[in-house]
ZAMARGU-4260 file (C-alpha; in steps of 0.2 Angstrom, whole numbers, plus 5000, padded with zeros to 4 digits):
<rodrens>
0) 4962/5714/5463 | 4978/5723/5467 | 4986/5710/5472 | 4980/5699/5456 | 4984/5713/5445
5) 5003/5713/5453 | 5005/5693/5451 | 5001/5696/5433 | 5013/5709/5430 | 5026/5698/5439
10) 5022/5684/5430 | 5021/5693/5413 | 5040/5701/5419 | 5047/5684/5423 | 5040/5678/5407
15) 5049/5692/5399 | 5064/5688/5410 | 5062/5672/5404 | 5062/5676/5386 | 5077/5689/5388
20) 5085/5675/5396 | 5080/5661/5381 | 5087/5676/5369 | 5101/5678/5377 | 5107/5660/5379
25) 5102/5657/5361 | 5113/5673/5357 | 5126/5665/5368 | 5125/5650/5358 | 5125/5659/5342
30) 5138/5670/5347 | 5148/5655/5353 | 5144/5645/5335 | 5151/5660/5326 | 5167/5661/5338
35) 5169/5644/5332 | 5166/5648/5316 | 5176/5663/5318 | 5192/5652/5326 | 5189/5640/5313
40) 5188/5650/5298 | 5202/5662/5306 | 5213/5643/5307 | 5206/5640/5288 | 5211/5657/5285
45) 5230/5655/5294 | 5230/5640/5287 | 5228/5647/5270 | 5237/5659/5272 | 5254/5649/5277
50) 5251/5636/5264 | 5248/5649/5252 | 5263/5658/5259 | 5274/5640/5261 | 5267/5639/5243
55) 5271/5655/5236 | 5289/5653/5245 | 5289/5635/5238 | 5286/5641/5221 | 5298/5655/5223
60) 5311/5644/5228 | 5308/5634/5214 | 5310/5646/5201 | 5326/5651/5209 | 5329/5633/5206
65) 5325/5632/5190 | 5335/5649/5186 | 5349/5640/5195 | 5347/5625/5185 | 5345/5635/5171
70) 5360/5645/5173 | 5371/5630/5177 | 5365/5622/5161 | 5368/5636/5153 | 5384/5640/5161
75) 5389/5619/5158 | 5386/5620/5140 | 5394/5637/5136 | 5413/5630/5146 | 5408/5613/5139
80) 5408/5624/5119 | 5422/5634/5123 | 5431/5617/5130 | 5429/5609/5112 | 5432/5627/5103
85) 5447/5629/5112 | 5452/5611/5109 | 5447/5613/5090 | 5457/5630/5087 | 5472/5618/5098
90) 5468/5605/5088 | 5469/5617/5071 | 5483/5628/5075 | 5494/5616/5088 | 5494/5599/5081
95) 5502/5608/5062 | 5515/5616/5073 | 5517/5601/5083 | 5515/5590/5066 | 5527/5603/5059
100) 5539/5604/5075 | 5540/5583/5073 | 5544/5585/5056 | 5556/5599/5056 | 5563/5588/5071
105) 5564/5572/5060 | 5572/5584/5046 | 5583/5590/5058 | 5590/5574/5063 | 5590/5565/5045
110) 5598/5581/5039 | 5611/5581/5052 | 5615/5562/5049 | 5616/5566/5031 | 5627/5581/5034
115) 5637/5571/5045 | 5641/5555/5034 | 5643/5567/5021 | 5655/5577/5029 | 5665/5561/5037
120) 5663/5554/5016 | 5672/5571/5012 | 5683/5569/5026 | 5689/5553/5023 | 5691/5559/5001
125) 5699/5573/5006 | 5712/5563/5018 | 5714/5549/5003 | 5715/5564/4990 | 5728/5572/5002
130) 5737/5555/5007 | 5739/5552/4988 | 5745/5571/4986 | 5757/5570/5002 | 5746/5577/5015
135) 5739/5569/5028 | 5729/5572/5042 | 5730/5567/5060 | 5716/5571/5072 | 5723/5573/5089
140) 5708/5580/5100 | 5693/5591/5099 | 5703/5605/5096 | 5719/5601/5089 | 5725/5590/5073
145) 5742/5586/5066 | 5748/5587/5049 | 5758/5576/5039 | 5768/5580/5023 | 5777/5567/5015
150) 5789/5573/5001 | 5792/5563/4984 | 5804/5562/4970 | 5804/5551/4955 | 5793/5538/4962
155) 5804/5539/4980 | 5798/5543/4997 | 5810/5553/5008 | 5807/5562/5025 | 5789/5568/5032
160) 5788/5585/5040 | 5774/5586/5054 | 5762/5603/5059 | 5754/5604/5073 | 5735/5617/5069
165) 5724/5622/5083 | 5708/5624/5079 | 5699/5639/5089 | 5681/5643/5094 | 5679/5655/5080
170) 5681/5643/5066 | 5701/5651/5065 | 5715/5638/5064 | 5734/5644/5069 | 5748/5633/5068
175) 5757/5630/5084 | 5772/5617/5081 | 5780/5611/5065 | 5796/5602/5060 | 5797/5613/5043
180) 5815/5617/5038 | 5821/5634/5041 | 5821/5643/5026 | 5802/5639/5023 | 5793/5655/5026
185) 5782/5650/5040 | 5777/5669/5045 | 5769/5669/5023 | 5762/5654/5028 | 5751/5657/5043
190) 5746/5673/5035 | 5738/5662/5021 | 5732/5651/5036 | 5719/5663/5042 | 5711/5663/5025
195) 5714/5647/5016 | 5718/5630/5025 | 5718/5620/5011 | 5730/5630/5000 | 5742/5634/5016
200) 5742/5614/5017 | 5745/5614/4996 | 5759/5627/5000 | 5768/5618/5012 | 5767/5603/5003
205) 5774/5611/4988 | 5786/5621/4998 | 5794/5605/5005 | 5794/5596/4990 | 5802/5606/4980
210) 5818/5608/4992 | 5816/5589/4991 | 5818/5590/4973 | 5834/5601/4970 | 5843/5592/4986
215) 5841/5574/4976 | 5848/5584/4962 | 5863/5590/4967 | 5865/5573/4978 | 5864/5565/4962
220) 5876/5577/4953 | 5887/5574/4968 | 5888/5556/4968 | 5892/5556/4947 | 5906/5568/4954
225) 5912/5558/4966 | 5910/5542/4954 | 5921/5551/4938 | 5931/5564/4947 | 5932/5564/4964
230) 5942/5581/4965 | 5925/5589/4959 | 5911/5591/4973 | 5894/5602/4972 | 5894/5617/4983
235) 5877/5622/4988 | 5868/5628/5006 | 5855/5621/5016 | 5840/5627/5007 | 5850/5620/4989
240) 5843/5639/4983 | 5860/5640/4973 | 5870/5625/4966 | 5887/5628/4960 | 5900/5614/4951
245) 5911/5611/4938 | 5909/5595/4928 | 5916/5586/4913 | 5909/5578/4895 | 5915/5562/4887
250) 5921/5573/4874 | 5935/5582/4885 | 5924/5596/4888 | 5926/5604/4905 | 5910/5617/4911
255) 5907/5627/4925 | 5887/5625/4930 | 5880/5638/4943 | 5862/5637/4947 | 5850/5649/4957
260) 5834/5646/4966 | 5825/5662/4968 | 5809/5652/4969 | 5810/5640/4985 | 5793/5633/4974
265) 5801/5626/4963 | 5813/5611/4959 | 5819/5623/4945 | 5834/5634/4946 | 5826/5654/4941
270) 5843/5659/4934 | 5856/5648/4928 | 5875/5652/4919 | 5885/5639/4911 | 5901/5642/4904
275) 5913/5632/4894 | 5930/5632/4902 | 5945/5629/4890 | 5961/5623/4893 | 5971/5641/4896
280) 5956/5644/4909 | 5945/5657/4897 | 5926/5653/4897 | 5912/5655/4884 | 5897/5654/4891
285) 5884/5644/4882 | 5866/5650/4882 | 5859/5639/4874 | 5862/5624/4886 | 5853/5638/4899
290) 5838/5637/4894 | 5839/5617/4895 | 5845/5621/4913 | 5830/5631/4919 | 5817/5618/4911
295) 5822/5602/4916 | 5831/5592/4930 | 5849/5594/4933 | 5854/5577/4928 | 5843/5578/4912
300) 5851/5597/4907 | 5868/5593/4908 | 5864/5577/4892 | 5865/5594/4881 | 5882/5596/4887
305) 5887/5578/4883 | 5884/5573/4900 | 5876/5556/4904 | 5871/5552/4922 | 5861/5538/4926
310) 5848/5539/4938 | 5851/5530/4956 | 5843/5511/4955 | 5825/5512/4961 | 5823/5529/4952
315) 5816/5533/4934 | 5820/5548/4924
</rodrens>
């Protein structure tokens, strides 16, 4: 009975055993199901994790994208407006100024072509208007022109007298050479020069025609001397400025003529004293014929003293 009692226990401890052993194998199994579980949800989990992570990166990175786009479009469109701004305000203020720049240009040149046919139209009057007054002008470089005077009397042409005029950067003109007779006061004449061309070129003109004019006079008186009486001769200097002879009328009348030329301007004597000179050598001077003397030609005035002298062929009184 001991020994049955015993095999119970034992078997009752083995079934136990057995039991223990079932339970712990199916714990085994469980605990290894839930391992797996475990590992597998753990991967889902991990899984999850890094695509949620990838995703949230992902999505992050997009929006920095789309702030990037953003910003470049918004960047594009704001040079892409202050491109056409800037071309516009250009377009408003430059192309008026250039449009303006163009046309002042075109004016420039139409006004300098103007001013220069104008001025060579002047030019080429004032040369004609000089030519037909005596004065002529010779351009001889950039700088430098010559000047001609040519001297008249009664219709005649005599001699021409040349100036040389340097023209300066300063818009001054001097005069450098010149063929002008002696007793012409050229040191008057290039003070007038620094203030008035055109009446220094009247000036000379005048100066030289005027000498011109009292030399043909008493040239003329001279050859009527020399053709009625040629004892009698004209007694003068080189500038004619005083004219002295002694003539005769058809009536008999013997006069002694003497002229002075204060005025180198002029063809006309400033003072003039004619006397009547009788046979026993007295003289009675005769004021009356003066005044004829300082208004008109030589040859002319002595008609009032019963003098005729005809003018030289070619010449008309």
């Amino acid at each position: 009975e001991q020994g049955v009692g015993m095999a119970a226990t034992r078997r009752h401890e083995q079934q136990l055993a057995a039991q223990a052993l079932t339970h712990l194998s199916d714990a085994a199994e469980q605990a290894k199901s839930l391992l797996s579980i475990q590992k597998k949800t753990a991967s889902a989990s991990a899984a999850a994790a890094k695509e949620s992570s990838a995703a949230g990166s992902e999505k992050e990175l997009r929006a920095q994208l789309d702030a990037l786009l953003q910003r470049k479009a918004q960047l594009k469109a704001e040079l892409a407006s202050e491109s056409v701004a800037s071309l516009l305000h250009k377009a408003s203020t430059d192309a008026p100024a250039k449009a303006k720049s163009a046309d002042a240009e075109t004016r420039d040149k139409v006004t300098s072509i103007a001013a220069a046919q104008n001025k060579r139209r002047k030019m080429e009057d004032m040369q004609v208007a000089y030519r037909l007054a005596g004065h002529t002008v010779l351009p001889l470089s950039a700088t430098r022109s010559g000047l001609r005077l040519d001297t008249f009397y009664r219709g005649e042409h005599y001699e021409q007298y040349y100036l040389i005029l340097d023209m300066h950067q300063d818009n001054s003109v001097t005069l450098s050479k010149h063929t002008l007779p002696h007793f012409v006061p050229v040191a008057g004449l290039k003070q007038l020069l620094k203030t008035d061309l055109q009446q220094f070129i009247v000036k000379a003109g005048d100066y030289v025609n005027a000498f011109v004019a009292r030399r043909e006079q008493a040239m003329h008186v001279n050859r009527f001397l020399k053709a009625t009486d040629p004892t009698s001769d004209v007694e003068s200097n080189l500038a004619v400025d005083f004219v002295r002879f002694s003539i005769s009328s058809t009536q008999g009348q013997r006069y002694a003529v003497h002229l002075v030329y204060e005025d180198l301007l002029s063809a006309l004597p400033t003072r003039a004293l004619i006397q009547n000179v009788r046979p026993d050598g007295s003289r009675k001077r005769c004021r009356k014929e003066e005044r004829f003397f300082l208004n008109s030609p030589v040859d002319i005035a002595c008609r009032t003293l019963g003098i005729v002298m005809q003018p030289p062929a070619g010449e008309s009184l």
